[in-house]
Residue frames as qw, qx, qy, qz and C-alpha x, y, z in Angstrom:
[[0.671, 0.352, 0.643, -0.113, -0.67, 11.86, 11.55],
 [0.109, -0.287, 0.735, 0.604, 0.04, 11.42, 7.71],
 [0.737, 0.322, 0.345, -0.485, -2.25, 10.99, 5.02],
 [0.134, -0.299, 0.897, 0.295, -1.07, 8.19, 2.72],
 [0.669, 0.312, -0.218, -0.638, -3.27, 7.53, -0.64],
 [0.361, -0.282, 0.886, 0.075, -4.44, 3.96, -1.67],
 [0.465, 0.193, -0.400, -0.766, -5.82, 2.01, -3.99],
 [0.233, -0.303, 0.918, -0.106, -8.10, -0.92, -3.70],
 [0.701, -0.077, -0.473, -0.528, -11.09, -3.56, -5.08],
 [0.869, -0.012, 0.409, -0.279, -13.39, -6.54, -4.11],
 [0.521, 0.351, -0.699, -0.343, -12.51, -9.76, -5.53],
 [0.694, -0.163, -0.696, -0.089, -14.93, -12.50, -4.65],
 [0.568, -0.679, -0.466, -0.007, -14.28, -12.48, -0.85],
 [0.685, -0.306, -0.164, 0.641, -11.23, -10.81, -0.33],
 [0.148, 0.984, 0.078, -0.067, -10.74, -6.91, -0.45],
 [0.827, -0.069, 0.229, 0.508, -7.31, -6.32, -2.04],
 [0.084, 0.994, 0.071, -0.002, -5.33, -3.35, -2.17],
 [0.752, 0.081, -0.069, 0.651, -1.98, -1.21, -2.23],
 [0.230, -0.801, -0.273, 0.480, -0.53, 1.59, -1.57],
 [0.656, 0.752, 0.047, 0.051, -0.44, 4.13, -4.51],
 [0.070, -0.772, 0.627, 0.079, 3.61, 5.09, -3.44],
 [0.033, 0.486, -0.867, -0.103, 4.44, 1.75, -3.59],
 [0.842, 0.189, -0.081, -0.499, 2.31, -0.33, -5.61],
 [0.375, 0.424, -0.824, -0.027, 4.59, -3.15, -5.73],
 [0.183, -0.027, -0.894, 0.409, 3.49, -4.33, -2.37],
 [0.591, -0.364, -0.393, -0.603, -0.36, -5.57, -2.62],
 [0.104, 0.024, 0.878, -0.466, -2.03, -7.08, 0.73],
 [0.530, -0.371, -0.483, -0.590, -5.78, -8.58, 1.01],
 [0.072, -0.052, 0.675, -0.732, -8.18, -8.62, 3.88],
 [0.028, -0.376, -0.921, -0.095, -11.23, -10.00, 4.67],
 [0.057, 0.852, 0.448, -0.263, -13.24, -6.77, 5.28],
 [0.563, 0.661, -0.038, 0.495, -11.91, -3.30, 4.38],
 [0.583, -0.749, 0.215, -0.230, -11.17, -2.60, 7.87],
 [0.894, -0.318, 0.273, 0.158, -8.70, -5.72, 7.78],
 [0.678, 0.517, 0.090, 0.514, -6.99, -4.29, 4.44],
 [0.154, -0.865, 0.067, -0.473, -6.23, -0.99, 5.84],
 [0.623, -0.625, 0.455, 0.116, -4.46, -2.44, 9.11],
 [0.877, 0.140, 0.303, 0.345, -2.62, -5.06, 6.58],
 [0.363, 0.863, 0.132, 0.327, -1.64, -1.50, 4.78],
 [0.170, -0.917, 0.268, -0.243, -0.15, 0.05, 7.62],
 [0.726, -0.453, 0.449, 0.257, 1.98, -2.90, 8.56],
 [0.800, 0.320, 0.154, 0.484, 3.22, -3.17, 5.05],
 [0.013, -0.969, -0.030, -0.244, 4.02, 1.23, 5.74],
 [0.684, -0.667, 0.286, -0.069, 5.49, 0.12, 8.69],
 [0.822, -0.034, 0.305, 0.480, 7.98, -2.80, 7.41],
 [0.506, 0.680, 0.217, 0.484, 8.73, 0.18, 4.71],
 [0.226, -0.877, -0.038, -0.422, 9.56, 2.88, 6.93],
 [0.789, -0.500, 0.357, -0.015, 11.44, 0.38, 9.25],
 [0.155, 0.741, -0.613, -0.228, 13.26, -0.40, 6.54],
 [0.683, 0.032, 0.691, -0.235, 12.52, -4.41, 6.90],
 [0.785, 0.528, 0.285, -0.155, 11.28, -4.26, 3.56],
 [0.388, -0.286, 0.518, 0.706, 14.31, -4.51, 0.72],
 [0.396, 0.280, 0.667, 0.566, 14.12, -3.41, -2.61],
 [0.123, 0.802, 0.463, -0.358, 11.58, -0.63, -2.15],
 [0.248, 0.251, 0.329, 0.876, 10.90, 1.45, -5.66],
 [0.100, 0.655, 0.362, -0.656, 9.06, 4.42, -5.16],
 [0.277, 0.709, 0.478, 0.438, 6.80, 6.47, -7.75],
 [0.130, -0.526, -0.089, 0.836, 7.24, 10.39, -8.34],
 [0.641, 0.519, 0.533, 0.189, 6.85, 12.55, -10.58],
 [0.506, -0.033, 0.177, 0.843, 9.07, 14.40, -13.20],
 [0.100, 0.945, 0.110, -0.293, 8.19, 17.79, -14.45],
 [0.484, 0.304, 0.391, 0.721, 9.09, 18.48, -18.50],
 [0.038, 0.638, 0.001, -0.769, 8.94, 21.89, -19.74]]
């Protein structure tokens, strides 16, 4: 098991979120229980490769 950070809000009825590695690809769900599964299938398609284009965040370390 993996922990895997996200970020999400309310808006009006829908809860709507992403995942902070790859913020590119939002999903919404009617509860936050439905975002969170919607999350892991977008993981999934990512991980499976499925998904194209995938940019990823890091970060750099200046001196």
């Amino acid at each position: 098991m993996k922990k895997i950070s996200f970020t999400y809000w309310r808006d009006g009825k829908f809860y709507l979120g992403f995942l902070n590695q790859y913020p590119d690809y939002q999903t919404q769900g009617m509860t936050k229980r439905e975002l969170i599964e919607n999350l892991k299938d977008i993981l999934k398609g990512i991980e499976s490769r499925e998904v194209p284009y995938i940019r990823k965040v890091e970060e750099l370390l200046v001196a």
